[in-house]
Backbone as JSON, one array per atom type, in Angstrom:
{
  "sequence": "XXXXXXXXXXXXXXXXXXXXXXXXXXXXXXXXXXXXXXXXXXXXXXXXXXXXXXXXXXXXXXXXXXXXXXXXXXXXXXXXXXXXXXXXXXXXXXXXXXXXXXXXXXXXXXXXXXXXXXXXXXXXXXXXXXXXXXXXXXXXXXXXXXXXXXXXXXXXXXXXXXXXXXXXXXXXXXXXXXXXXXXXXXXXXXXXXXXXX",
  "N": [[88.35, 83.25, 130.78], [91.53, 84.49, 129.77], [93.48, 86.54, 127.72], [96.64, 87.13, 126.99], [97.72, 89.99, 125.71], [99.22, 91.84, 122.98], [98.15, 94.91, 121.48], [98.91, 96.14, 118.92], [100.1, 94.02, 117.73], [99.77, 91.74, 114.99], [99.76, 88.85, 115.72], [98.75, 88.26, 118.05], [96.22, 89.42, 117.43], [95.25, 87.99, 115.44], [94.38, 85.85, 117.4], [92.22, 87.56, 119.12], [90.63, 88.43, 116.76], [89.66, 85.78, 116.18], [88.16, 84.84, 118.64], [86.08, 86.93, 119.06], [85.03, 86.28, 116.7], [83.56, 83.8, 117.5], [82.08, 84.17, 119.73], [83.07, 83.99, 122.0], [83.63, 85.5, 125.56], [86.42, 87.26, 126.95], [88.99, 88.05, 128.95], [90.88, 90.98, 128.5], [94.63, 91.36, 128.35], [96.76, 93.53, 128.31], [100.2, 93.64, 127.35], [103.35, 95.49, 127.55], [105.33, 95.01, 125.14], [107.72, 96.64, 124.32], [108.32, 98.01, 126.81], [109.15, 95.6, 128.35], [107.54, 94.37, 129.41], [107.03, 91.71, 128.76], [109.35, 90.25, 129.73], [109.08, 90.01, 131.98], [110.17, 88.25, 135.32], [107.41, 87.06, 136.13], [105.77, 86.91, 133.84], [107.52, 85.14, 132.17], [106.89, 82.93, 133.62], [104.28, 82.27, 132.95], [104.92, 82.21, 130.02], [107.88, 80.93, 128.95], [109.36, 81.64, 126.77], [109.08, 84.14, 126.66], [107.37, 85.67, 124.69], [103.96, 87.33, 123.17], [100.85, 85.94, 121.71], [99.55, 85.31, 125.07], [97.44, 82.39, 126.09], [95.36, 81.96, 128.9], [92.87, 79.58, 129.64], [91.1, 79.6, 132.29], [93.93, 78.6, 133.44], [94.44, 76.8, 132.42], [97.75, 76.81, 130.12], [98.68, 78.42, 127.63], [100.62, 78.82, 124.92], [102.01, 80.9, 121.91], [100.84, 81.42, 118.67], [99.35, 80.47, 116.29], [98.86, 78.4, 117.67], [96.9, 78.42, 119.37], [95.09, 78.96, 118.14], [94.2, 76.88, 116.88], [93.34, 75.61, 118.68], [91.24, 76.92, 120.07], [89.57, 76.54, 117.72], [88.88, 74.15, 117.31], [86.52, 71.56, 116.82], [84.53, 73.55, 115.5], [83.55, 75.63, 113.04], [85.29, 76.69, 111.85], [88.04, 75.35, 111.76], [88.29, 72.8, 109.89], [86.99, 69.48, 109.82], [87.63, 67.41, 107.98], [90.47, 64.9, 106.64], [91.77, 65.62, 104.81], [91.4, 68.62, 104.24], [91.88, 69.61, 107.2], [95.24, 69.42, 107.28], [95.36, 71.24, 105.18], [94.79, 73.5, 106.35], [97.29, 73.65, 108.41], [99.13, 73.62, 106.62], [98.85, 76.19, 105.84], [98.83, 77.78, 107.98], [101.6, 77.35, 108.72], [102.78, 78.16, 106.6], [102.42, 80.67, 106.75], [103.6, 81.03, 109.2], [106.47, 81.02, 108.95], [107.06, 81.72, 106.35], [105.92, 83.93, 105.57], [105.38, 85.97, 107.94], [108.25, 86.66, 108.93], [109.1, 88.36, 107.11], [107.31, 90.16, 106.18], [106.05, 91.05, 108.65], [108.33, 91.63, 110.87], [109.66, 93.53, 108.96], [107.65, 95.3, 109.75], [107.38, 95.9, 112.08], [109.98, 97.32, 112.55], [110.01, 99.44, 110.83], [108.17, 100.72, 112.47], [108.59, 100.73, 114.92], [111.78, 100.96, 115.63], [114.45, 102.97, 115.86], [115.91, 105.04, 112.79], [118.83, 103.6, 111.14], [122.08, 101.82, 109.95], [122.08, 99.4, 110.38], [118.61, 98.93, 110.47], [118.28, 99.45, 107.88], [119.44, 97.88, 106.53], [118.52, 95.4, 107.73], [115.75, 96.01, 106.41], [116.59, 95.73, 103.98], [116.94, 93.07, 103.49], [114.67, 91.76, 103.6], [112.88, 91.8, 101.92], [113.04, 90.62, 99.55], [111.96, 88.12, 100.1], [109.48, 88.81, 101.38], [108.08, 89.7, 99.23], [107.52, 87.04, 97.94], [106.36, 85.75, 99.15], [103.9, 86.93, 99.03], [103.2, 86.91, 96.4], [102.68, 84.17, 95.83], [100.4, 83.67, 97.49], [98.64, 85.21, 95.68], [98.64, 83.59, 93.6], [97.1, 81.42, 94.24], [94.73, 82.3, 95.18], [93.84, 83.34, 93.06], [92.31, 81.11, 92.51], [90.9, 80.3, 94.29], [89.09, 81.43, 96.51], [89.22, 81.26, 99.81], [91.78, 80.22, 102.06], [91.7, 77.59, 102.38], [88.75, 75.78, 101.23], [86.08, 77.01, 102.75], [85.66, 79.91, 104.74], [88.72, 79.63, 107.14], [90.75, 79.1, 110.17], [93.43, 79.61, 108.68], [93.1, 81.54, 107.33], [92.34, 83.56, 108.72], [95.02, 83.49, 110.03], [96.92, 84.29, 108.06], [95.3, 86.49, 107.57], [95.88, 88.5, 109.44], [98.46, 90.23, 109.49], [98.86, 90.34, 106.69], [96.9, 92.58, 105.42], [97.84, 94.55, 106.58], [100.13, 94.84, 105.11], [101.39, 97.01, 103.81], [101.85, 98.96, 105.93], [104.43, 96.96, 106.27], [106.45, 98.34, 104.27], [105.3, 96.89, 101.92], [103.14, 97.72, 100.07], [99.76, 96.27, 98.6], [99.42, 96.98, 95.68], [99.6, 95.62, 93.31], [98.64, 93.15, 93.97], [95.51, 92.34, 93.29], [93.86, 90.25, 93.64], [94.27, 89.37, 96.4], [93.72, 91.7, 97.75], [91.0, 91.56, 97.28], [90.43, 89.4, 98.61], [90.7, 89.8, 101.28], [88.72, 92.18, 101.16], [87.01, 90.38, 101.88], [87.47, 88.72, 103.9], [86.87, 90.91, 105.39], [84.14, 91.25, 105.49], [82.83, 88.76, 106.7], [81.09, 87.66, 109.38], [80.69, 89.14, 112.89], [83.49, 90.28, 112.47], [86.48, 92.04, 113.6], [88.16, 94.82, 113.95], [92.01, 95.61, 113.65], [92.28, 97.5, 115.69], [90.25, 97.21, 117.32]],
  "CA": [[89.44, 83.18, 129.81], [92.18, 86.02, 129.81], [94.88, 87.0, 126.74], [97.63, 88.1, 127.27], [97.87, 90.88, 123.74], [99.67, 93.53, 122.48], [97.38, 95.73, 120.68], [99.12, 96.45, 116.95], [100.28, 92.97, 117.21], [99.18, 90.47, 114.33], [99.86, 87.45, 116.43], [97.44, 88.8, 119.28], [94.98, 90.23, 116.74], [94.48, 86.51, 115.04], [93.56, 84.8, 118.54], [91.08, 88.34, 119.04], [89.74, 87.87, 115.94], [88.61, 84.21, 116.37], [87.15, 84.87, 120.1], [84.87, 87.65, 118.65], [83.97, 85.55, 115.6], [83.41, 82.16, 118.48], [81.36, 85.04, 120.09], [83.9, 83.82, 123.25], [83.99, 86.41, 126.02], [88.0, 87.13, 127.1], [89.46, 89.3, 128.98], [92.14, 91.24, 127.63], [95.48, 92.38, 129.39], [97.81, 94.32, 127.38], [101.73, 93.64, 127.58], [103.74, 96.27, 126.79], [107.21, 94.51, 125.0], [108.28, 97.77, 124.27], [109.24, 98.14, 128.02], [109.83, 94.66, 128.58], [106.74, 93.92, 130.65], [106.98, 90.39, 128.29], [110.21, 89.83, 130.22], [109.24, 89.84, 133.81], [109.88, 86.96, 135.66], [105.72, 86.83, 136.14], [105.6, 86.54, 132.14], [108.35, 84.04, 131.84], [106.02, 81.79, 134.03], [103.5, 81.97, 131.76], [105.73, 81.89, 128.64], [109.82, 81.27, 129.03], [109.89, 82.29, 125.23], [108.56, 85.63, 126.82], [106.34, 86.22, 123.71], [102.69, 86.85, 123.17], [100.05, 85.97, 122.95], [99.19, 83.51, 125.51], [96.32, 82.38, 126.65], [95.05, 81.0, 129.94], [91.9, 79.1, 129.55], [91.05, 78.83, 133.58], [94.62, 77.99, 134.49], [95.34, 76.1, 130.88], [98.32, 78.22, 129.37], [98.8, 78.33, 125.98], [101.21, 79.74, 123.89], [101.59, 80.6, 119.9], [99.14, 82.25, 118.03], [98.51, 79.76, 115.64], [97.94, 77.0, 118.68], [95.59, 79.29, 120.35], [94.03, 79.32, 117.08], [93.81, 75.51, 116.84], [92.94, 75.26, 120.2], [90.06, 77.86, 120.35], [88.75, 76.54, 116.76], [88.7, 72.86, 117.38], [85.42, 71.29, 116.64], [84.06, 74.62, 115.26], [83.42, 75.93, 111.5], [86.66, 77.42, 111.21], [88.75, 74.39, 111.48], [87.72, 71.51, 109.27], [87.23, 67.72, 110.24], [88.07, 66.46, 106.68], [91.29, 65.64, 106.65], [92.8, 66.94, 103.83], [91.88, 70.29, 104.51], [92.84, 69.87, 108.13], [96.03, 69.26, 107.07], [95.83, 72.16, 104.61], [94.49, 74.39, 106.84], [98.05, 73.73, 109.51], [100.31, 74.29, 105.74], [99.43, 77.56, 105.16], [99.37, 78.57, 108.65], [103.05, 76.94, 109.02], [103.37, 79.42, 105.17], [102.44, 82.41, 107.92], [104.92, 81.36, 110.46], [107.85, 80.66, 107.93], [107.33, 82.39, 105.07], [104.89, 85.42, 105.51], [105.62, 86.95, 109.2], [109.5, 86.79, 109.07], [109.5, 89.23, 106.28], [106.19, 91.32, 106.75], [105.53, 91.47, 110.36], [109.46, 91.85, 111.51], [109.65, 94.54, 108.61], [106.36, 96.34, 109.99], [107.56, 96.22, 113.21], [110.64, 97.69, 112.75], [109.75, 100.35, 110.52], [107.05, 101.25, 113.59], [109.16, 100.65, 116.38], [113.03, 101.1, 115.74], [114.94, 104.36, 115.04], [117.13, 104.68, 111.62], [119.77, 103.36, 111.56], [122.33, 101.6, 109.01], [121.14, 97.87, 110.97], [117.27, 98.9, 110.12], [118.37, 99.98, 106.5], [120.07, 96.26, 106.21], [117.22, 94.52, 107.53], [114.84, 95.69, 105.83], [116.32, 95.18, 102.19], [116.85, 91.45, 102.91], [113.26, 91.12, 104.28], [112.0, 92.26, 100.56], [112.76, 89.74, 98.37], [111.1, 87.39, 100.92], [107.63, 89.19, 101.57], [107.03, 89.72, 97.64], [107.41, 85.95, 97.56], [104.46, 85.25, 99.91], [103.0, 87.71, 98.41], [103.05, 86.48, 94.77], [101.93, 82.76, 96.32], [99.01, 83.84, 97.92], [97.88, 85.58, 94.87], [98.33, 83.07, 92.98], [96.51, 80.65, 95.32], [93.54, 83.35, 95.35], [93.5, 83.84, 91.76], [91.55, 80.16, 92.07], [90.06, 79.83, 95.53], [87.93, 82.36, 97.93], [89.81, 81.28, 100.94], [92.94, 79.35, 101.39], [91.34, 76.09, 102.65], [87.9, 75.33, 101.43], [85.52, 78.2, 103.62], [86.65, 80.61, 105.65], [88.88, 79.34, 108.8], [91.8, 80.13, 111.12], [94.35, 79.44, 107.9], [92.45, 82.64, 106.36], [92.36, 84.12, 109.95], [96.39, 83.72, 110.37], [97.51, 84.82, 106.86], [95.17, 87.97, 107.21], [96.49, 89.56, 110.29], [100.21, 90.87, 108.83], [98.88, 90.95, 105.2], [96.16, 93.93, 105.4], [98.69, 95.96, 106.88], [101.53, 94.97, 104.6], [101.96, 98.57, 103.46], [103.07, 99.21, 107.02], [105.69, 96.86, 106.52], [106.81, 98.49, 103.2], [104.71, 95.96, 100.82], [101.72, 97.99, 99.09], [99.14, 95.52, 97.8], [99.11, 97.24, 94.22], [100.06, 94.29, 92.32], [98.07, 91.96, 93.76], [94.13, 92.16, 93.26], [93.54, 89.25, 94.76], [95.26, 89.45, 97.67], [92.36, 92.38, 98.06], [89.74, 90.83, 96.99], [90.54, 88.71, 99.69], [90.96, 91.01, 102.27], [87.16, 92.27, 101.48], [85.88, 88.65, 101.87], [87.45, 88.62, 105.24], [86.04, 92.15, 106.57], [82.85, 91.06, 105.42], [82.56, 88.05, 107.49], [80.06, 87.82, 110.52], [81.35, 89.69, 113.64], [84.58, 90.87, 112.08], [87.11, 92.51, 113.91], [89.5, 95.34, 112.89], [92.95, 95.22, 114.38], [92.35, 98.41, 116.6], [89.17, 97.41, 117.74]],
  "C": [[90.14, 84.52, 129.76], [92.94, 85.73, 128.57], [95.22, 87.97, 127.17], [98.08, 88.83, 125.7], [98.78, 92.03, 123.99], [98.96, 93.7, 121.17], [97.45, 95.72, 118.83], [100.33, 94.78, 116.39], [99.58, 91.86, 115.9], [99.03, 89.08, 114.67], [98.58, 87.36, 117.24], [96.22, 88.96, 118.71], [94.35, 88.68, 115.92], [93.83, 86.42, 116.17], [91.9, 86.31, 118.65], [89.88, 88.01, 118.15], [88.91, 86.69, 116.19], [88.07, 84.2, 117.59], [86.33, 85.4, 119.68], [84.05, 86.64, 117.84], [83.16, 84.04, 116.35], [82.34, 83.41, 119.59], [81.88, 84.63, 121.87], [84.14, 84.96, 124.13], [85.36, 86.33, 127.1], [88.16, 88.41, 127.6], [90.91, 89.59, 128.6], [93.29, 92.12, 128.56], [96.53, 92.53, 129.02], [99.05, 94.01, 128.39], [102.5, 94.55, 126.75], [105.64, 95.9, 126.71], [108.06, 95.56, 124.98], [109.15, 98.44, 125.32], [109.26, 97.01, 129.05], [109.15, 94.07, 129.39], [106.58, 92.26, 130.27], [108.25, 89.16, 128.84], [110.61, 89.32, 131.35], [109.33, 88.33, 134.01], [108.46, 86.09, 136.22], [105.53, 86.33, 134.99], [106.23, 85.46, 132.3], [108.06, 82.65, 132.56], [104.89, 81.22, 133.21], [103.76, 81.54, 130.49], [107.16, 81.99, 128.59], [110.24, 81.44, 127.83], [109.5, 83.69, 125.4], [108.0, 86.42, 125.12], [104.84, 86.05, 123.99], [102.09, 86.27, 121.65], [100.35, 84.64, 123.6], [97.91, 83.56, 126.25], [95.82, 81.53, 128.0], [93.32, 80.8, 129.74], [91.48, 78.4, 131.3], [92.15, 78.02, 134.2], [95.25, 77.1, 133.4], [96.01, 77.0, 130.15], [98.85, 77.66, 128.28], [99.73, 79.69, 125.12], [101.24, 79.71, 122.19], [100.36, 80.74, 119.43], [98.44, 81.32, 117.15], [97.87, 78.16, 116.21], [96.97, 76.9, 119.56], [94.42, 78.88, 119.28], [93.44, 78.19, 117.19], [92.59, 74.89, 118.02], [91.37, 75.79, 120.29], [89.13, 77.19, 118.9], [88.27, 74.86, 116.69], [87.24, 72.23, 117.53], [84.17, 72.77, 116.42], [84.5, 74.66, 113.62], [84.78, 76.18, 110.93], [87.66, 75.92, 111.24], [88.03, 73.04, 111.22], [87.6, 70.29, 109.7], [87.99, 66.75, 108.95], [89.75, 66.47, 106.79], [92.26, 65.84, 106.24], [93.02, 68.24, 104.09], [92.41, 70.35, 106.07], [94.46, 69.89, 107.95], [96.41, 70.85, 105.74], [96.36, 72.76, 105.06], [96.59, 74.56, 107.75], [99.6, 74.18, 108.25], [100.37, 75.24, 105.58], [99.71, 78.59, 106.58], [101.05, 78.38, 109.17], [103.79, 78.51, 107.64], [103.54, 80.67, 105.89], [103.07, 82.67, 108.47], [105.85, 81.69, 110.06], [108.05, 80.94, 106.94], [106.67, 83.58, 104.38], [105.37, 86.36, 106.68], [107.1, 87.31, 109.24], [109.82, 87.71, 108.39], [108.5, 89.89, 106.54], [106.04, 91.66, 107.58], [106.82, 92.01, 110.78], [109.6, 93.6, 110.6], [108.31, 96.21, 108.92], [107.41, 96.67, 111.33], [108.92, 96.68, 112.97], [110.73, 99.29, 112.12], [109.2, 101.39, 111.77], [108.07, 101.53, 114.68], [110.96, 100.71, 116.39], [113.69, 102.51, 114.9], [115.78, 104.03, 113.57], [118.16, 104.79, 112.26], [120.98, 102.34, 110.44], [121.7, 99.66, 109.29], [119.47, 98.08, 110.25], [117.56, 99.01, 108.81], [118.82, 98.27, 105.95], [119.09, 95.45, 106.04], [116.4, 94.34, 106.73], [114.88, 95.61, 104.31], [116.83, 93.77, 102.36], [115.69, 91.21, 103.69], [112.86, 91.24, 102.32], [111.79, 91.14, 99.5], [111.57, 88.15, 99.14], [109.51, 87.79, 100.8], [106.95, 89.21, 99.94], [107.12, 88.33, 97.47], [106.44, 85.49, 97.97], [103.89, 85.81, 99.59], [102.09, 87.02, 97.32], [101.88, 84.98, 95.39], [100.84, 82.79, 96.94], [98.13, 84.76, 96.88], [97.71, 84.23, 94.21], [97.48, 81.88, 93.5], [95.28, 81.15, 95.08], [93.12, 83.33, 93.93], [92.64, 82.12, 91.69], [90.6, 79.64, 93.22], [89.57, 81.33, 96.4], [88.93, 82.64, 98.71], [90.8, 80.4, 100.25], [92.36, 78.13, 101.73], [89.68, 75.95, 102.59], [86.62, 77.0, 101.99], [86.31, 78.87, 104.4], [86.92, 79.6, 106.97], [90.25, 79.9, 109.2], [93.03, 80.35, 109.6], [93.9, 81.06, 107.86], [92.99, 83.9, 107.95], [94.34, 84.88, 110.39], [97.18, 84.37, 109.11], [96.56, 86.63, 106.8], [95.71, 89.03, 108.53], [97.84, 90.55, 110.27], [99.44, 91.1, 107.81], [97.7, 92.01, 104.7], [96.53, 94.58, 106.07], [100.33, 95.96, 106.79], [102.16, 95.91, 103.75], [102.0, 98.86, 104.47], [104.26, 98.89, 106.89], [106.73, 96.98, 105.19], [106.41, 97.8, 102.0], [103.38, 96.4, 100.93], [101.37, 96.81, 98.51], [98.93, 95.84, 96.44], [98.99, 96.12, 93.11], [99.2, 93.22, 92.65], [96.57, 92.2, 94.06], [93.8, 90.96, 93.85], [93.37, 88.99, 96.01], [93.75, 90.56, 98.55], [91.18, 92.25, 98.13], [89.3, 89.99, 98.04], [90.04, 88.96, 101.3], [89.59, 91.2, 102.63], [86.84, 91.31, 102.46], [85.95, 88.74, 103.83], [86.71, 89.29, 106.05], [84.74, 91.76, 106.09], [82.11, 90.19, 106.31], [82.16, 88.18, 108.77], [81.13, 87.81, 111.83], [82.84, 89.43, 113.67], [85.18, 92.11, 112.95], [88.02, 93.81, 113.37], [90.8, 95.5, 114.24], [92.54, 96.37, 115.75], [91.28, 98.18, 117.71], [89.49, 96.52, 119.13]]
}
C-alpha cells in the first residue's frame, strides 16, 4: 500500500492517522504542491483533480480523504454497521468537507503558505464568520456526546485533523472547552498519531 501525502496536510494526516490506528503498514511518498509536483502529468494519472491524498491499494487508486477513510475503515471499529450512525458518521464528515475545511484549512494554509497581500487580507476575513460557525456546532454537539458518532471513528478522525491546529488558521480554541476536551480524548486513543509524526 503506498500514499501519496503532504506532510502539514490535514487531508493526508486523517488517512495516516487511521493506517497507524488499523496498525496498516504504508508507504509514504511525499508530494510537494508547493512546486507543483501534484501537477505532473504522472500525478494527474493517478488523480486528474491533481490533489492529495491518494491512495493505491496494489494498483486500486483512490482519491479523497474522507473515501480513503471509508475505504480503509470498512468493516473495522471505526466505522459503524448500525445504520443510523453509519449514516451519521458520512454527515459530519460531509460537515468537514463543507463546512469546517473551507474556512479552517484554506485559512491555515494561506496564512502558512502565501505572502501578504490585500487578496490574503480579503480572504481571510470572509473565511471567519464561517470557521466560528463550525466551531460553535461542534461544541455544541460535544457539550453532550464524547465523540461525534457513538465511539470513536473516522467522523472523529476527519473533524480532528484541521481543528487541533485551528489556531494556525487564525481560530484559537479559547471559547470552546469542549472542542478540547475533545481533542484530549482523541490524543489519548490507542496508537495515536501527531500530525508531524
Amino acid at each position: 500500500m503506498k500514499l501519496y501525502n503532504v506532510a502539514y496536510s490535514g487531508n493526508s494526516y486523517k488517512v495516516r492517522q487511521l493506517l497507524a490506528q488499523l496498525g496498516i503498514p504504508c508507504e509514504i511518498v511525499e508530494v510537494d504542491i508547493l512546486k507543483g509536483e501534484s501537477r505532473t502529468p504522472e500525478f494527474l494519472q493517478l488523480n486528474p483533480n491533481g490533489r492529495t491524498p491518494v491512495l493505491d491499494d496494489d494498483g486500486f487508486i483512490l482519491a479523497e480523504s474522507n473515501a480513503i477513510l471509508a475505504y480503509l475503515a470498512k468493516g473495522t471499529k471505526y466505522l459503524p454497521d448500525d445504520r443510523k450512525q453509519f449514516g451519521q458518521v458520512f454527515q459530519w464528515m460531509s460537515f468537514e468537507q463543507y463546512s469546517h475545511e473551507p474556512f479552517i484549512a484554506t485559512s491555515r494554509f494561506w496564512l502558512q503558505h502565501k505572502p501578504d497581500s490585500p487578496e490574503k487580507t480579503g480572504l481571510l476575513a470572509s473565511k471567519r464568520e464561517g470557521g466560528w460557525a463550525a466551531l460553535k456546532i461542534m461544541e455544541d454537539h460535544l457539550a453532550k456526546n464524547d465523540f461525534f458518532v457513538g465511539d470513536y471513528s473516522i467522523a472523529d478522525i476527519a473533524l480532528f485533523a484541521y481543528t487541533h491546529v485551528a489556531d494556525e488558521g487564525g481560530f484559537p480554541l479559547d471559547d470552546f472547552p469542549k472542542v478540547r476536551a475533545w481533542i484530549e480524548r482523541i490524543q489519548a486513543q490507542p496508537s495515536f498519531i501527531s500530525m508531524d509524526s
